[in-house]
C-alpha positions in Angstrom: 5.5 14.2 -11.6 4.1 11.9 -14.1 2.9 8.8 -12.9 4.1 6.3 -14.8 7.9 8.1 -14.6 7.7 8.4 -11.0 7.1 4.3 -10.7 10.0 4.1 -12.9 12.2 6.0 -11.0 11.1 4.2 -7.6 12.0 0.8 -9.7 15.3 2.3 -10.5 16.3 3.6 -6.9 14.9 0.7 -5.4 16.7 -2.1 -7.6 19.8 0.3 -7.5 19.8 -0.6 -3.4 19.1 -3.6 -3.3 15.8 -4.1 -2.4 14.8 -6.0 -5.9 12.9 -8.2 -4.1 10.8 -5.7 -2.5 7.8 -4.6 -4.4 6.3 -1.1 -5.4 2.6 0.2 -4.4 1.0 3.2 -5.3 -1.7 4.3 -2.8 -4.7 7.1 -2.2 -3.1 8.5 0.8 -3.2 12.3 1.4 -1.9 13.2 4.8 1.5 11.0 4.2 3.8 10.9 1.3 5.1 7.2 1.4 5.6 4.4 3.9 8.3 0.8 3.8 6.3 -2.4 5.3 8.4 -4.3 6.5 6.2 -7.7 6.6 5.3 -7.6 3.1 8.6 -6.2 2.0 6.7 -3.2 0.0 7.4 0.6 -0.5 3.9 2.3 -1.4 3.8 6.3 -2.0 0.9 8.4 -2.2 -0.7 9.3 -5.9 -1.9 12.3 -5.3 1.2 13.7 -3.9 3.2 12.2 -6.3 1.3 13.9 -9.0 2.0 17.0 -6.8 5.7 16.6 -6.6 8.8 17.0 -8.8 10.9 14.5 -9.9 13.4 15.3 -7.1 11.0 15.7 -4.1 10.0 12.4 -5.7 13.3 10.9 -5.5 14.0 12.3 -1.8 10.6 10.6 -0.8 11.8 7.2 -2.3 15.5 7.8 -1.0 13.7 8.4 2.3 12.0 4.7 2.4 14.3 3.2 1.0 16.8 4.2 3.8 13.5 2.5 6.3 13.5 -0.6 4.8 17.7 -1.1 4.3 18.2 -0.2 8.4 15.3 -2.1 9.3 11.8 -1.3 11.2 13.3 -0.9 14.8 15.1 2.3 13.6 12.4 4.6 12.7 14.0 7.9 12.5 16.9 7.3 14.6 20.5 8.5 13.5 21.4 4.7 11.9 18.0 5.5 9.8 19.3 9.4 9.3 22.6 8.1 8.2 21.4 5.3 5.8 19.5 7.9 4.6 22.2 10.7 3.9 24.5 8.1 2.2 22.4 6.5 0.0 21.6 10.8 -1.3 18.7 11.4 0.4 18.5 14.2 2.7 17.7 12.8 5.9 14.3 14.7 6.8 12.3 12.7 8.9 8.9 14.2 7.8 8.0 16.1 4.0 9.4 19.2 3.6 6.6 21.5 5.0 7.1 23.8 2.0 6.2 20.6 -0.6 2.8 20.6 -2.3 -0.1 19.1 -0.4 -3.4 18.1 -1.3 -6.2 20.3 -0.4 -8.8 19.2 2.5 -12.4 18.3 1.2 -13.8 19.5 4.5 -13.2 22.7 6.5 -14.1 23.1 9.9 -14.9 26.3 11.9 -15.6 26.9 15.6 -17.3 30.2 16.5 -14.6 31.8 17.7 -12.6 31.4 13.8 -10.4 28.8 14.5 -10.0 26.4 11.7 -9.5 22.4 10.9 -8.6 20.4 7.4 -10.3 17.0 7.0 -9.9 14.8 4.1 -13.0 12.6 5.6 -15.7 14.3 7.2 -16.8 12.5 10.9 -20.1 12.3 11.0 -21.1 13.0 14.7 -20.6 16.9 16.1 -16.8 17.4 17.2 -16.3 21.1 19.2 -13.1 23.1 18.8 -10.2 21.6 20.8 -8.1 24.9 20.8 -11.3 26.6 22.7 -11.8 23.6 25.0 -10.1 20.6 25.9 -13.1 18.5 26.4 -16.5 18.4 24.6 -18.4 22.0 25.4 -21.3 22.5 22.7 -20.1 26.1 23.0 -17.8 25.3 20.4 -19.4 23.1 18.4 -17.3 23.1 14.4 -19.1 23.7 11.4 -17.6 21.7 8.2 -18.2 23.1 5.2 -17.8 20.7 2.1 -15.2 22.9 -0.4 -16.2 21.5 -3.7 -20.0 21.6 -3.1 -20.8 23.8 -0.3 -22.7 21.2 1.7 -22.4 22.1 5.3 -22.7 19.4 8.4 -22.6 20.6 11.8 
């Protein structure tokens, strides 16, 4: 969705709720769609999803943190949240749809024996495969491969 449309939409569902004195960010995030803060009374989403989403997996994501910051922060996603959430025409999933759009990981990891890891940041000290061993074993040592440039870091 575009940008600019999605921020008016988020205006529009906020104001429509009652949270006009709440304010609107937009944020880099990857890994989460949207978040209410409480303290400083904001509801940021995630631009790069947003760009990702439709207008109405846009409008469920606002729905969604809007519900957050009408039942308050000691709800979470308790039923009061859930409820808030259905009423006001959300659909009362506590996390994105898994089937939504995503943004793709800059960094892929690989152990030696194939298993595989996302990272949007790369750590920069050797990590092993958790799936082959619980605990650091150099055995499994990942390899991160850098997908726009090929750079590899081990």
């Amino acid at each position: 969705m575009d940008l600019a449309a999605a921020r008016r939409l988020a205006r529009t569902l906020m104001d429509g709720h009652g949270l006009t004195t709440w304010h609107l960010s937009i944020d880099r995030a990857k890994r989460r769609a949207g978040y209410a803060n409480h303290s400083r009374k904001t509801i940021s989403l995630s631009r790069p999803l947003i760009e990702l989403y439709s207008p109405e997996q846009v409008r469920l994501l606002v729905l969604h943190e809007v519900a957050h910051a009408i039942v308050g922060p000691a709800h979470g996603h308790d039923e009061i949240w859930r409820e808030a959430c259905v009423r006001i025409g959300g659909d009362g999933r506590t996390s994105v749809n898994p089937r939504w759009p995503n943004v793709d990981a800059l960094w892929v990891g690989v152990c030696p024996n194939g298993h595989r890891l996302n990272r949007h940041r790369l750590v920069r000290r050797a990590s092993t495969c958790r799936r082959c061993s619980p605990t650091y074993d150099e055995r499994y040592l990942m390899t991160w491969t850098n997908q726009r440039t090929g750079e590899v870091f081990r």
